[in-house]
N, C-alpha and C positions, 0 to 999 in steps of 0.2 A: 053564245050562252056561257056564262059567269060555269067555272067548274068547282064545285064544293068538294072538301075533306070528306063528307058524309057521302058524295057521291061514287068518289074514288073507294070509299072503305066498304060502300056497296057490292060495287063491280070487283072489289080484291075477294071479297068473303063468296059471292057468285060462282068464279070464276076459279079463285086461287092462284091468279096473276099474280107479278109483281107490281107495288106503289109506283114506281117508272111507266111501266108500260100500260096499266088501268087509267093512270092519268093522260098519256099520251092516246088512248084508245079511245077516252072519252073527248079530248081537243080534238080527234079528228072526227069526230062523228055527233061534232056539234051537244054532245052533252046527252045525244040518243043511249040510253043504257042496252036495246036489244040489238044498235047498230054495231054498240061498243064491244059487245061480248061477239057477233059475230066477228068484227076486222081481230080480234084476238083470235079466235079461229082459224080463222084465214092465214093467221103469222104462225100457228104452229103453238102460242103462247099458251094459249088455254090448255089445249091439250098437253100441254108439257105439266104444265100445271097440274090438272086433276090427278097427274102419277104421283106427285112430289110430294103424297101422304106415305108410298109403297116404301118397303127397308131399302136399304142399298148398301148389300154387305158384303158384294163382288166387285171385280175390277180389279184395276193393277197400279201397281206402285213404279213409276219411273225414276232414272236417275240419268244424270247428266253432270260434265263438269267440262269448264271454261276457264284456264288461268288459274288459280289458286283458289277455284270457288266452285262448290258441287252442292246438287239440289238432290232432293226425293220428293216425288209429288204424287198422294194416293188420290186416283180417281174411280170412285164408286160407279159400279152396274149393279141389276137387281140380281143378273143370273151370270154363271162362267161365262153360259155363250156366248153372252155380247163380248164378256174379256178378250174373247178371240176373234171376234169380229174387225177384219183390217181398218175398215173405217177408227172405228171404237179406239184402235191401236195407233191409229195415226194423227187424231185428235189428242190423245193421251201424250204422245210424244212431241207436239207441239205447243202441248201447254207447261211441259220439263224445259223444252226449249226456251219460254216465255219466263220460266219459272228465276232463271239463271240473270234476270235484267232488276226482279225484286228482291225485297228483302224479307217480306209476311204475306200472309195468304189474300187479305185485306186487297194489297196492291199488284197481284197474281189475277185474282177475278177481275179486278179494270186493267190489265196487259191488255194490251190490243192481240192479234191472231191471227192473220190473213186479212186486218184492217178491222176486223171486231173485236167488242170483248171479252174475255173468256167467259164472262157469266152468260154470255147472248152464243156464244160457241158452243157450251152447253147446254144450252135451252134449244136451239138448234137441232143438234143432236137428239134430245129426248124426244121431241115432235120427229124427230124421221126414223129411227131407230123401235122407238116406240115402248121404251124405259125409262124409267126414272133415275138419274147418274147426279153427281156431284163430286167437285174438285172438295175432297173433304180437308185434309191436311198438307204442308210443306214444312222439308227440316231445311236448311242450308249448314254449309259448314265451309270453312276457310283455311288454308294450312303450307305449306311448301308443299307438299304435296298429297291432292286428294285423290284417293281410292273409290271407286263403288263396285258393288258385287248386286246381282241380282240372282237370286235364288227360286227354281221354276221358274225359269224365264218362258215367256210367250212370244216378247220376239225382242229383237236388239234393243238390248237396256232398259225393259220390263217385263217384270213379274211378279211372283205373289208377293214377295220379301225383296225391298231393297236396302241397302246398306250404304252409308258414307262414312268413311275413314279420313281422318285429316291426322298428317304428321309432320313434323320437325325432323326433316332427310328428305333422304332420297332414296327409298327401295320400294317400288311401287309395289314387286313383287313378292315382298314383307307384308306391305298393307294389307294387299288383296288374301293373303293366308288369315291375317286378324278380321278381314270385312264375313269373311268364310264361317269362322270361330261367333263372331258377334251374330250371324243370320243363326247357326244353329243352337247356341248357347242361349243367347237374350238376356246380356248383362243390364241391371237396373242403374248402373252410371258407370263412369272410367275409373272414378277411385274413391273411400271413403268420404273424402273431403265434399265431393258434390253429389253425396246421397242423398235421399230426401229425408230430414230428420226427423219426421213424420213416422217415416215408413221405418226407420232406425229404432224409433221409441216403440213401434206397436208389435216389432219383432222381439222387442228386450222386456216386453210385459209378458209375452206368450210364453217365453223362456222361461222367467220368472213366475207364470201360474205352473207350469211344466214340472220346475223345477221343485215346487213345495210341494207338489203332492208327492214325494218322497219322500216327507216327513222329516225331511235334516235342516238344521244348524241353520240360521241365517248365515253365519260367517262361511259354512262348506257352502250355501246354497250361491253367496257372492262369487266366488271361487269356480261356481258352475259356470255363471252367466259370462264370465268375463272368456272362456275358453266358447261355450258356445254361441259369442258374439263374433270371435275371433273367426269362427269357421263359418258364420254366416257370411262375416266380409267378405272372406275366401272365394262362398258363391255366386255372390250377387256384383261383385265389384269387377269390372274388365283386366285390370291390370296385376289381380291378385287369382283371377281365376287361371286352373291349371290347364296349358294350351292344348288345344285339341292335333294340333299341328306334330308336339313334343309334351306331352302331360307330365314330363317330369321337371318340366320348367313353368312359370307361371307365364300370362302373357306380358309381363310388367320387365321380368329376366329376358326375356326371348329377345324383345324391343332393344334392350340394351345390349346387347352380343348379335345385333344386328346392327346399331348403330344409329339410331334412329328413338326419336320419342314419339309416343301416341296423344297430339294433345286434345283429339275429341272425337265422337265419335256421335251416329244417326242410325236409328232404324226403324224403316216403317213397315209394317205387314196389312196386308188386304183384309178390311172388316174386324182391324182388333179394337175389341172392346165397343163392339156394335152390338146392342139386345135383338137379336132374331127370334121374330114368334114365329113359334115351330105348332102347324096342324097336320093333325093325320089326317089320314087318306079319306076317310069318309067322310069328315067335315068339309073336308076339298071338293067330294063329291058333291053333296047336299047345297052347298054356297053354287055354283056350277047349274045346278037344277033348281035353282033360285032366281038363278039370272034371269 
């Protein structure tokens, strides 16, 4: 039986499959849609699927580096627990491993795994574990020498926060004090030059509404912005901010009386900038007694 687009987009809306596997489910079951949804069952597929409406704003962030070349790869659970679940952990860390052969996330999820692909390693997972997860983001970075720090670590080279430092030298153990500084600071880029000018303009208008409702002088009110611009750089930029290591030096001095330049810098934290609907308890109740 001839397999239609309308059939597959059946069995995806059904099911909640992926276009790959609704098509392949429906080629092997001759084009039966009640056979198809079941051999989806059977593969764990469906049921991975009906989760992959649920948030997924836990998990952990790995890191890894090979030669001149270090990754961070956050991979989403719905809850801590699974974070710690060894499985959970060990999957995690061989898609950090996988992560270290590409270059974008794109070509992360078609890495093969133990001979699969990480998007089928995950869907894997979700059917036995019994959450909903995803390989959400990857940084990579390149350098003479790469640093990573993992912050709350859960087990060997992940945790909630990971960091990669890439520099020009050789003091790893220089890096690893800035990878430290960048997990607890959370600089918005290395240096004014690759701020986002976006994010530059919409600080230098707030300054400037700030600034006038003081009632003074355009000319004093310019004379503000340019000092309170100054000290924004100071905050937000990695190599102007003052080191946590030595606060009376910037991290930009420190690097240099070290020997060493910082020429870039990664960090990923677990669930940042994930929207979590938050319900209370009674609502949890009632949904529950609904069921």
């Amino acid at each position: 039986m001839a397999i239609t687009a309308a059939m597959v987009k059946e069995l995806r809306e059904s099911t909640g499959a992926g276009m790959m596997d609704a098509k392949k489910a429906l080629t092997e079951n001759d084009g039966d849609m009640d056979a198809a949804v079941d051999w989806l069952r059977t593969k764990g597929l469906a049921k991975a699927a009906k989760k992959s409406g649920r948030t997924a704003a836990e998990g952990l962030v790995a890191v890894a580096v090979e030669g001149g070349k270090g990754v961070a790869v956050e991979v989403n659970s719905e809850t801590d627990f699974v974070a710690k679940n060894a499985d959970f952990q060990a999957m995690v860390g061989s898609i950090a491993s996988a992560a270290l052969k590409v270059d974008d996330l794109d070509a992360l999820l078609a890495a093969e795994v133990g001979g699969k692909p990480v998007k089928d390693v995950v869907t894997e997972k979700v059917a036995t574990i019994g959450e909903n997860m995803s390989v959400r983001r990857m940084a990579t970075l390149s350098g003479d020498t790469v640093v990573t720090y993992v912050h709350n670590a859960a087990a060997d080279g992940m945790g909630k926060i990971g960091v990669l430092v890439a520099l020009s030298g050789d003091d790893a153990a220089f890096g690893r004090q800035v990878a430290m500084h960048i997990a607890a600071v959370n600089p918005a880029s290395l240096s004014e030059d690759d701020l986002d000018p976006a994010l530059v303009e919409k600080e230098r208008q707030v300054q400037m509404d700030i600034a006038r409702e003081s009632g003074k002088p355009d000319a004093v009110i310019e004379k503000m912005i340019v000092g309170r611009m100054k000290k924004y750089m100071a905050e937000v930029t990695l190599l102007n901010q003052a080191f946590v290591v030595n606060p009376d030096l910037t991290v930009g001095k420190a690097a240099e009386e070290a020997g060493v330049t910082i020429t870039g810098f990664a960090r990923l934290e677990v669930g940042e900038g994930i929207a979590v609907e938050k319900e209370d308890f009674a609502a949890e109740v009632a949904k529950v007694g609904q069921a």
